[in-house]
N, C-alpha and C positions, 0 to 999 in steps of 0.2 A: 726668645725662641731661636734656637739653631735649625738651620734652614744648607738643608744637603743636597746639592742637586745632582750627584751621580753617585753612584755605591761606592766607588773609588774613592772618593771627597771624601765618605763618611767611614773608612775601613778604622781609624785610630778611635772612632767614637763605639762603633759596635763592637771594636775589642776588647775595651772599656765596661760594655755592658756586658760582654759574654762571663760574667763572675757573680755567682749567687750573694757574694760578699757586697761586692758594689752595688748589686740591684738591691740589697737593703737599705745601705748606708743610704739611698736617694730615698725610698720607703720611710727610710725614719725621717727623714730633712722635709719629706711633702709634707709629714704628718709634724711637727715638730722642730723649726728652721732656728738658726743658731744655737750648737748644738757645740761643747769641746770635747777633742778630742779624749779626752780623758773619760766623758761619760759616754761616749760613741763605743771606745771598746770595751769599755765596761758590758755594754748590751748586747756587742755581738759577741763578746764571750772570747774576744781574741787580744793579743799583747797590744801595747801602742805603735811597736818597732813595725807591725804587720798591716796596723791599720794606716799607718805613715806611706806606705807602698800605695795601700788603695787609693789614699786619699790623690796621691801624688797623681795614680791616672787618671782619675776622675777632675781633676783641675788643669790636668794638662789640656783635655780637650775642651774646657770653657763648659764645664755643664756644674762645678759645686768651685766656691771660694773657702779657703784657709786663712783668715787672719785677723788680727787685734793679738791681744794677750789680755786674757781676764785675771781678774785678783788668783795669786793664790801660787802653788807648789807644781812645778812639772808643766806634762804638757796640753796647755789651755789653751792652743789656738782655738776660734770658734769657724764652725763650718756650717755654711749656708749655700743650699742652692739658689740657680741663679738663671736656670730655665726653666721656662712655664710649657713649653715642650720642645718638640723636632718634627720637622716636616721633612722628610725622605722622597723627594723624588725618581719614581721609578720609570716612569713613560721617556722615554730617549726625548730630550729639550733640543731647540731647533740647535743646529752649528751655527753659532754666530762667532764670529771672529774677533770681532770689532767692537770693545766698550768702554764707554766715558762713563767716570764716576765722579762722584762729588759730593761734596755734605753743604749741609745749609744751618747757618746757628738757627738757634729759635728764637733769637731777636730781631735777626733778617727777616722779618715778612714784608712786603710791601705796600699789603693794604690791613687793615681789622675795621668791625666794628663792633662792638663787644658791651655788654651788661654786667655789675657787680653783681656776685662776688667777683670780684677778678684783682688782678696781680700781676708782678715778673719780678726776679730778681735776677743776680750776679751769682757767682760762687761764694761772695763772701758780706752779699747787701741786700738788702731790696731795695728799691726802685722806685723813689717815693715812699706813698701813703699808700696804702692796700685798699680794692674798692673802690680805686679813682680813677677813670677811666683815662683821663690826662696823661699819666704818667706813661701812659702807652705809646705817647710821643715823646719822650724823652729821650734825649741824645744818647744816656749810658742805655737804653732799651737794646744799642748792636752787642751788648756782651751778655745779657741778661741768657741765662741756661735754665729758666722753670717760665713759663707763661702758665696762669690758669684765668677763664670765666666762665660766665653759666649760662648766658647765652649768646650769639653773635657769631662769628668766624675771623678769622688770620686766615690771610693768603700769601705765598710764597712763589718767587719768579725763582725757576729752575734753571741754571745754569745752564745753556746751552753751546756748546764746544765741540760737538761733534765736528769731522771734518766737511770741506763744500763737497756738494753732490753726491751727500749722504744722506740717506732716508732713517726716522727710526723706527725699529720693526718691534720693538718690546720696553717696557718699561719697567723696573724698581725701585721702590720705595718703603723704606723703613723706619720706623721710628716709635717710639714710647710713649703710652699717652695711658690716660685713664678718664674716670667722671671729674666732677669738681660737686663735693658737697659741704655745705657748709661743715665746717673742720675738716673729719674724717670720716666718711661711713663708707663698708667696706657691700653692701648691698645698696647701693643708688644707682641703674642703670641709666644709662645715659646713648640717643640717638647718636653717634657723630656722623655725619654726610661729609663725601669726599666725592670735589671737585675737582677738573682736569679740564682747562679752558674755559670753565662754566657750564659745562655738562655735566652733571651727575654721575658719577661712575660706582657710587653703590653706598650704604651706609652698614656700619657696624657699631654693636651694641655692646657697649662696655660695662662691665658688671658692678663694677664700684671704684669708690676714691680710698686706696689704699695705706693704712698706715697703721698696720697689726705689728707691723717691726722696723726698723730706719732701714731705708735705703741704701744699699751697698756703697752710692759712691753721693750721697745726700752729705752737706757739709755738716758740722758740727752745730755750728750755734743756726741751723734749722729747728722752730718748734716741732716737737716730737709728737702735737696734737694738729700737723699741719698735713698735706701730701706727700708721701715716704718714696713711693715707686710706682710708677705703671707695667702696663703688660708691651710687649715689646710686638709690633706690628707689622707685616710682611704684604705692602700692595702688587700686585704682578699684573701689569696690563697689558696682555698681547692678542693676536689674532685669534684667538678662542673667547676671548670675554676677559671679566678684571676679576679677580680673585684676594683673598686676603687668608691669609695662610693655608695654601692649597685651596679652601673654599668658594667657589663662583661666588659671587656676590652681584653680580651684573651680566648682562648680556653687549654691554658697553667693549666694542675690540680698539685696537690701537691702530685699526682702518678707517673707524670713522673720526679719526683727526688727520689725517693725511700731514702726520709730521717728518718734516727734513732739515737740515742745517739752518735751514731760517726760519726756523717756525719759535715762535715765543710759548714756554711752559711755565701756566700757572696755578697751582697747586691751592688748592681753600678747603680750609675745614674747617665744618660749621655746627652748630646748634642752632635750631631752626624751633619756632616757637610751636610747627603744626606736627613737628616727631611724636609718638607715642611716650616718650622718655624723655622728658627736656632736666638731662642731668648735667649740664657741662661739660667741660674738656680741662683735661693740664694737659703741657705737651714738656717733656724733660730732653736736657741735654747732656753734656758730656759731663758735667760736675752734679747732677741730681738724677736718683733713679737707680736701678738696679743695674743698665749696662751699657754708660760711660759710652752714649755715641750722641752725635746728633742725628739729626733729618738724613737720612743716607741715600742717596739716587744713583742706579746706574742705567745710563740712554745704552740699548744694545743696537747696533749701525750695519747697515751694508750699503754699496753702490745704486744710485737709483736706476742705474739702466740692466742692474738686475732680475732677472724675472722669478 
């Protein structure tokens, strides 16, 4: 998900889409994902030389990828998109000056406790024995970039660095996740609930465990009958309530934590056995998954003698 927060921010991507051309080329890729260039303009009935332009600004802003080479004569790159949408902010967002960011691995949690199916690997390992809950304490678990189980939570201590006698007035969080079904089924919804100190701040329902195609940056010797990509998640927790991509999901504001420079954030997300949908979680990182990030946070800060 590309996430805009002022029309200005978003002027290279709407110009992008201001082309009946490119609004297809995404048209064909929703309907249809890795796709070469060669059978691309074969269908929209234009040269390669022409479609090499589109494709260029449609990649430049982060919304389709160009690459591999498939067997064969000319030009084969494969093209896939690589956003699930855009959230366009248009209500003027507070001014805030002041923000601390920071990524979290997905090995980094500080607490789980978790049910098989479950798993983690590395970029180029797994992690043990799959389905062994043990291995969750494993010392190689701080490099591990895919965690999945089917029922239980990970929780994560959120870096906090703001400066002293600073308050935080909004929150961000993003990251990649999907169900967990056994192998692959791309209709398993799954409850996930998300924690913020141990208060509930809302849950969202993941539609399935993905893997109709590999994963943009999933390594190679990953099974291809395993979890390929998730959908990519936008939590925003500020003085109107928590939201997950643009959507309220809670009435939970970021006043009723009364967080400042000292305050400890910890983050859990769970499967809980009384959800409507007890389908799992995976959570991907910067080497698995469609877009190459981990856990991404940013504390937005002002002065607490601000009013």
């Amino acid at each position: 998900m590309l996430h805009i927060t002022s029309l200005s921010e978003g002027l290279e991507i709407f110009k992008a889409l201001g082309s009946d051309v490119r609004i297809e080329i995404l048209n064909i890729l929703l309907e249809e994902n890795n796709i070469n260039m060669n059978e691309l303009a074969s269908r929209l009935n234009i040269t390669n030389g022409a479609l090499t332009n589109h494709i260029k600004k449609l990649e430049s802003c982060g919304l389709i990828t160009a690459s591999g080479e498939a067997a064969g004569h000319g030009n084969q790159k494969i093209c896939s998109i690589i956003q699930d949408k855009i959230l366009v902010e248009l209500e003027k967002s507070e001014d805030f000056e002041n923000v601390y960011r920071t990524e979290i691995k997905i090995g980094h949690y500080s607490n789980y406790q978790i049910c098989p199916t479950c798993g983690l690997a590395t970029d180029h390992t797994l992690i043990g024995e799959v389905d062994d809950p043990r291995y969750f304490e494993h010392p190689s678990r701080y490099n591990a970039d895919i965690l999945w189980f089917s029922k239980g939570y990970v929780e994560y201590v959120i870096p906090n660095f703001i400066p002293g006698q600073n308050r935080i007035n909004q929150i961000y969080i993003s990251c990649e996740l999907s169900s967990e079904a056994p192998g692959i089924n791309e209709n398993w919804p799954s409850d996930i609930r998300f924690y913020l100190n141990d208060i509930c701040i809302g849950t969202w329902t993941s539609p399935g465990d993905f893997g109709d195609v590999k994963g943009i940056f999933t390594p190679e010797w990953w099974p291809p009958n395993w979890n390929q990509y998730g959908l990519l998640k936008l939590i925003i927790i500020n003085k109107k309530g928590t939201f997950i991509d643009g959507l309220k999901i809670s009435d939970v504001t970021i006043n009723d934590f009364n967080l400042d420079y000292r305050s400890s954030l910890r983050l859990k997300m769970a499967i809980e056995e009384d959800a409507d949908h007890v389908g799992g979680l995976t959570l991907f990182g910067k080497s698995f998954g469609n877009y190459g990030q981990d856990i991404q946070v940013r504390l937005y800060y002002s002065p607490m003698n601000d009013t």
